[in-house]
C-alpha positions as CSV (number, residue, x, y, z in Angstrom):
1,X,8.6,9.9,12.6
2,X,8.8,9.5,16.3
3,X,6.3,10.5,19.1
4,X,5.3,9.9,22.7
5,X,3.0,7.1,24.5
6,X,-0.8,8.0,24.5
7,X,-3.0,7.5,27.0
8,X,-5.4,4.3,26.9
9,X,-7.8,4.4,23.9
10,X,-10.8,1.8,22.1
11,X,-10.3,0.9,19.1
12,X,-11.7,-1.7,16.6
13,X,-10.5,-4.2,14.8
14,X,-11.7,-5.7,11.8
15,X,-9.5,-8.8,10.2
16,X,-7.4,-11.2,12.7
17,X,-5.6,-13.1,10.1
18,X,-2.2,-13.8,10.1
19,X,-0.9,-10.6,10.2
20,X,-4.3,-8.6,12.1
21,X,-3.6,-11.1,15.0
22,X,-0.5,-9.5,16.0
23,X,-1.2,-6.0,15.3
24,X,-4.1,-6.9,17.8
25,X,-1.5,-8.1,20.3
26,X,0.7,-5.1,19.8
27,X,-2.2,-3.1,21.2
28,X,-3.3,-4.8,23.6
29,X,0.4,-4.9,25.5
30,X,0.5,-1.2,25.3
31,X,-2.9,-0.7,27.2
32,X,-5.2,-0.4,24.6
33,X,-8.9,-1.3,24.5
34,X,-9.7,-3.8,21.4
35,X,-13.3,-4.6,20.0
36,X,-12.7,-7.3,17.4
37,X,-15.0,-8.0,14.6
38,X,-15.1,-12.2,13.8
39,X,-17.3,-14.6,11.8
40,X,-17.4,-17.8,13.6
41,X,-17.9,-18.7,17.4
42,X,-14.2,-19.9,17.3
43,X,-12.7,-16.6,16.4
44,X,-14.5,-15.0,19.2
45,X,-13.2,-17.5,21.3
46,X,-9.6,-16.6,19.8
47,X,-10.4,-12.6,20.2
48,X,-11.2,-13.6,23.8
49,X,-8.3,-15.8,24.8
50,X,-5.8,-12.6,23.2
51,X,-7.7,-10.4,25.3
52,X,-10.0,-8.4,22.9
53,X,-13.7,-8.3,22.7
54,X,-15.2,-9.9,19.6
55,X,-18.0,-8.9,17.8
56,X,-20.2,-10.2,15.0
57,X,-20.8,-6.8,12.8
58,X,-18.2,-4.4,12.1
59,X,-20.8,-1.9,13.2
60,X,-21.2,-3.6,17.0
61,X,-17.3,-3.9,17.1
62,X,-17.0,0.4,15.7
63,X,-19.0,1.6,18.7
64,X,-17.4,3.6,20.8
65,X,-13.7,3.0,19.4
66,X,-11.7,6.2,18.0
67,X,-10.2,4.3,15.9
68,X,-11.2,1.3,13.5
69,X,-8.1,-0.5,11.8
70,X,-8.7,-2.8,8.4
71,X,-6.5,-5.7,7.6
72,X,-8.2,-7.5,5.0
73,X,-8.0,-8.7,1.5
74,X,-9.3,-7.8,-1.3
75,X,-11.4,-4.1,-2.4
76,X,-14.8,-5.2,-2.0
77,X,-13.9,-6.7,1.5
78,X,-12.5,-2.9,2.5
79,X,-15.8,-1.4,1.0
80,X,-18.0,-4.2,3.3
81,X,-16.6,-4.2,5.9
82,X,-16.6,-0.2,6.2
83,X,-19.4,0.8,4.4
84,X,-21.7,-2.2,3.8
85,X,-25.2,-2.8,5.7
86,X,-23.4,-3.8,8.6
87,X,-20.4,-1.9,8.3
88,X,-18.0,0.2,10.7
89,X,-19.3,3.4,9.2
90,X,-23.0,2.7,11.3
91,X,-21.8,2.0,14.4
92,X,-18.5,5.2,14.7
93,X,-19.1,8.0,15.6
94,X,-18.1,11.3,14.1
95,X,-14.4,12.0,13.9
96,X,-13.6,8.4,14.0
97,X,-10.0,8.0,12.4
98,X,-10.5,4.5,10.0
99,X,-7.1,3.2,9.2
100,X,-6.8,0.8,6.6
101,X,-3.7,-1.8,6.9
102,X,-5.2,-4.3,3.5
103,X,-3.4,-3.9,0.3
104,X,-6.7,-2.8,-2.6
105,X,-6.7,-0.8,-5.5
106,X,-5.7,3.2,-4.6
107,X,-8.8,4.4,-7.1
108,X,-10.9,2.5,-4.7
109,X,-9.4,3.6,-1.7
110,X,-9.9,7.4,-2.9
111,X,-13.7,6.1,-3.1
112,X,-14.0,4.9,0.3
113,X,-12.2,8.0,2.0
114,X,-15.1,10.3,0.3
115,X,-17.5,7.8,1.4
116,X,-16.2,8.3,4.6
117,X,-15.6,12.2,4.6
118,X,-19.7,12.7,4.2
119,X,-20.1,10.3,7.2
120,X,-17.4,12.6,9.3
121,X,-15.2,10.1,9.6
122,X,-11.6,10.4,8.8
123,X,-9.5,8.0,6.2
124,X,-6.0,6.5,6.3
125,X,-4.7,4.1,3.6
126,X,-1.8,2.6,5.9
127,X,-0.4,-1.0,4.2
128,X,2.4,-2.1,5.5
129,X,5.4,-4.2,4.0
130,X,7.3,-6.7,6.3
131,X,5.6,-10.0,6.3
132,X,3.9,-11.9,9.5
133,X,7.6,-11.9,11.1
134,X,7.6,-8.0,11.0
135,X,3.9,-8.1,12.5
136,X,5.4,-10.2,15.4
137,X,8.2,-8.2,15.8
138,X,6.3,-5.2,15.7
139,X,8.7,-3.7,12.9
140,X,6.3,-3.2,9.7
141,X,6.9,-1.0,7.2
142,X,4.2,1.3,6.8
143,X,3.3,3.7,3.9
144,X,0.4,6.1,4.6
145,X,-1.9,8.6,2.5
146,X,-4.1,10.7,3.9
147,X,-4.2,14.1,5.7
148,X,-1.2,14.5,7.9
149,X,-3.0,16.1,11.0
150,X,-5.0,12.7,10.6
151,X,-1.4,10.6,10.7
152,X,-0.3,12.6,13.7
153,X,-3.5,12.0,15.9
154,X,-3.0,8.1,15.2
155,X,0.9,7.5,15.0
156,X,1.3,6.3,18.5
157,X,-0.8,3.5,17.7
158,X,1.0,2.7,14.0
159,X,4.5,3.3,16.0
160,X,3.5,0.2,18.1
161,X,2.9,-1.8,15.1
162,X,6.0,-0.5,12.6
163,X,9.2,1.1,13.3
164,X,9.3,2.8,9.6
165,X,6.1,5.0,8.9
166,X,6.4,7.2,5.9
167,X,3.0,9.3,4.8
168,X,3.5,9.4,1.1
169,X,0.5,11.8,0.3
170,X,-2.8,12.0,0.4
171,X,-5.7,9.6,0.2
172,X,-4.5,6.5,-1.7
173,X,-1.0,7.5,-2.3
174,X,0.1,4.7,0.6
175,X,-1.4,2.5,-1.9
176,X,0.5,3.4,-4.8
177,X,3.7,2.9,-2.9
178,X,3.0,-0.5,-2.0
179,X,2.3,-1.2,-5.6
180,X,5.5,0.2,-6.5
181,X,6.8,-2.2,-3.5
182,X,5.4,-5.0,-4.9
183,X,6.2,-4.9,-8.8
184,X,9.7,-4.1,-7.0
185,X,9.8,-7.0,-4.7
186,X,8.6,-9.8,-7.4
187,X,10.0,-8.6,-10.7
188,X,13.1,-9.4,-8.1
189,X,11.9,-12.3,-7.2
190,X,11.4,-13.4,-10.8
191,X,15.0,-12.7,-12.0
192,X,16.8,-14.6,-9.0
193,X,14.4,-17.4,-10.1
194,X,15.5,-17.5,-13.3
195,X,19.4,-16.7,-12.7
196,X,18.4,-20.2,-10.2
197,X,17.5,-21.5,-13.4
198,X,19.9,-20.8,-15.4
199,X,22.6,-22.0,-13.6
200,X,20.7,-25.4,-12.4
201,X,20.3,-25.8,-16.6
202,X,24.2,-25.5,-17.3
203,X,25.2,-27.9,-14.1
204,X,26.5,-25.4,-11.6
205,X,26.0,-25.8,-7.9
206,X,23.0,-23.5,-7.6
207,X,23.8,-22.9,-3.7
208,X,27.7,-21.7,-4.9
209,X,26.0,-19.4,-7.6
210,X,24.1,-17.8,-4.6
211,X,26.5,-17.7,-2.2
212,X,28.7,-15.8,-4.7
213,X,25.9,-13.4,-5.8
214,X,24.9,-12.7,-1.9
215,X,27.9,-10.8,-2.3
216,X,28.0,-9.2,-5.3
217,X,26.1,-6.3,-6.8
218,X,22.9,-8.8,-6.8
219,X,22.6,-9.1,-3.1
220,X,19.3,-8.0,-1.8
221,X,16.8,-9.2,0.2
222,X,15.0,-10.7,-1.9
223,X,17.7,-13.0,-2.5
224,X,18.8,-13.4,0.4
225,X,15.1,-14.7,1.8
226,X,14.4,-16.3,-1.7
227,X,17.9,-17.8,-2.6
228,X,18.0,-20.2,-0.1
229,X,14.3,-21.1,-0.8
230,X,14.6,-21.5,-4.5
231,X,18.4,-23.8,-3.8
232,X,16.8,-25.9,-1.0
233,X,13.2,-26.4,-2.9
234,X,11.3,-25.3,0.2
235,X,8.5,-23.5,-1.6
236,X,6.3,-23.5,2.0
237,X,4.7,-20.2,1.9
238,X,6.5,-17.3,3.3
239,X,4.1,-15.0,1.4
240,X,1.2,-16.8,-0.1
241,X,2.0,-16.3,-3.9
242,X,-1.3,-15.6,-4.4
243,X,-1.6,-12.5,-2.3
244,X,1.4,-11.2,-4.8
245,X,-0.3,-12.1,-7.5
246,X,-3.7,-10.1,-5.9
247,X,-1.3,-6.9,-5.9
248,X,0.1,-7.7,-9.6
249,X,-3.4,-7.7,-10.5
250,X,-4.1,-4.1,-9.6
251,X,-0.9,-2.5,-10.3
252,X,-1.8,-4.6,-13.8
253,X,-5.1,-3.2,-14.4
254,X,-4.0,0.3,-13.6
255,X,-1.6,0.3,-15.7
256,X,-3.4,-1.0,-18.5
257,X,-5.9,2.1,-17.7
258,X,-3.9,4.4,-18.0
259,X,-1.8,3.2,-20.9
260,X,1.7,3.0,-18.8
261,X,4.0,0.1,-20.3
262,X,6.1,-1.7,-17.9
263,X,7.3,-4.9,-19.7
264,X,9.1,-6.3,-16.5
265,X,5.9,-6.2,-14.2
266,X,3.7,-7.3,-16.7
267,X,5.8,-10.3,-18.1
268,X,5.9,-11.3,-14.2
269,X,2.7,-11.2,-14.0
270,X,1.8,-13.5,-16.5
271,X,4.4,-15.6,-15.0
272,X,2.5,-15.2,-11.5
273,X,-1.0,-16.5,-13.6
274,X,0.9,-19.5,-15.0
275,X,1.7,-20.1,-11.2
276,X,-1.8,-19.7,-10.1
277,X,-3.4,-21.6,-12.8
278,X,-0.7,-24.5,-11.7
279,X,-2.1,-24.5,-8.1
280,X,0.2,-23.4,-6.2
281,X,-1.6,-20.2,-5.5
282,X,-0.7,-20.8,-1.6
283,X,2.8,-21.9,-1.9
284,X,5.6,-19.4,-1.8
285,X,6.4,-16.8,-4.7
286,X,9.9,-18.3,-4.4
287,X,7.2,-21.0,-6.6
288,X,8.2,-19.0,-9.8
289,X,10.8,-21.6,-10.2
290,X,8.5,-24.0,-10.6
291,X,6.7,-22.0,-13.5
292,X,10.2,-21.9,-14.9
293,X,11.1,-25.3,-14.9
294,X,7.8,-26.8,-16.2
């Protein structure tokens, strides 16, 4: 999908973390108006210094913006921060576009777009796929659900933040397809960890084994981001592992809800417990080695 520049618009912003921080920059280069909701008197100092305007209700920062973006963590913080006592929904105005970046559970976000639809406001599931180092770039992957005509008022803005935007479906399909993403991504990231394994337990060089499979019918990226991770020992978070195992634990839960049986996910996610229960919740997932060898 491809489409011209817009003119200037106001939108809010609601989550500068590590990846909401340069979405907010992204906007701001292209023109755009940013209110920024923040906690603390440091992270309005932040939202100043990057040239947004903070404010301390997502209700003060959804006035008079056409569009409020989400980029936060968990369900409950999507539901707060939206529809809460002090949430965007009482400060936009009709016909408001809310587009939500976070990664939560798609039977929630189907909630929180009918929520929204008797306010008048419009719904977009939007998470995106990429890491902080696509944020910077502005090259995200982003997977949308929602109305298309909705997706189509708003793509300028996403097409400044990703440079792959697919709309899957409607409300909360973009959330299924970054569940399917994630049990991808890690289930990957468990088997290089354990072909590591493997070959560390029968003596082989274990940056040979990887340079061979790089090359082979294994190479992906996931190996080649984790490989060198796992050989090295660098487990400094990439990706927090906990944030994967956050994602595990919806695609999990579903799963279980609706009687699907994936073995692979859910043996990795037990794996991604044992690596939470170790600590090391905000290392790297390339971690899963560790769960491996202890």
């Amino acid at each position: 999908m491809t489409t011209t520049s817009t003119p200037s618009v106001t939108v809010a912003f609601i989550g500068l973390g590590a990846m909401g921080s340069h979405m907010v920059r992204h906007l701001l280069a292209a023109g755009h108006t940013v209110r920024a909701f923040v906690r603390r008197p440091e992270a309005a100092e932040a939202a100043r210094a990057m040239g947004a305007e903070p404010f301390f209700t997502p209700a003060e920062a959804a006035r008079g913006a056409s569009v409020v973006f989400t980029n936060v963590t968990s369900s409950d913080d999507v539901r707060e921060v939206l529809l809460g006592e002090q949430g965007a929904v009482h400060g936009a105005a009709p016909g408001t576009v809310c587009v939500d970046h976070s990664t939560i559970s798609p039977v929630v976000t189907r909630e929180i777009a009918t929520a929204l639809a008797a306010r008048g406001l419009e719904a977009l599931d939007c998470p995106v796929s990429g890491g902080t180092t696509a944020a910077a770039s502005g090259k995200l992957t982003i997977m949308v659900g929602g109305k298309l005509e909705v997706l189509e008022r708003v793509l300028p803005l996403l097409e400044l933040l990703g440079t792959t935007i697919t709309h899957i479906g409607d409300n909360g399909a973009g959330q299924v397809a970054k569940l399917c993403n994630q049990i991808a991504q890690v289930v990957n990231i468990e088997g290089i960890a354990e072909a590591m394994r493997f070959a560390s337990a029968q003596h082989v060089d274990t940056g040979r084994v990887l340079q061979a499979m790089s090359t082979g019918m294994a190479g992906s990226r996931m190996l080649d981001l984790m490989g060198p991770k796992m050989v090295s020992r660098n487990f400094a978070a990439g990706i927090e592992a906990r944030l994967h195992d956050k994602d595990f634990g919806l695609a999990r839960a579903i799963a279980e809800e609706i009687g699907l049986d994936l073995p692979a996910m859910q043996a990795t996610s037990a794996q991604l417990r044992t690596l939470m229960a170790n600590g090391w919740g905000k290392d790297d997932t390339s971690s899963l080695l560790r769960v491996l060898e202890g």
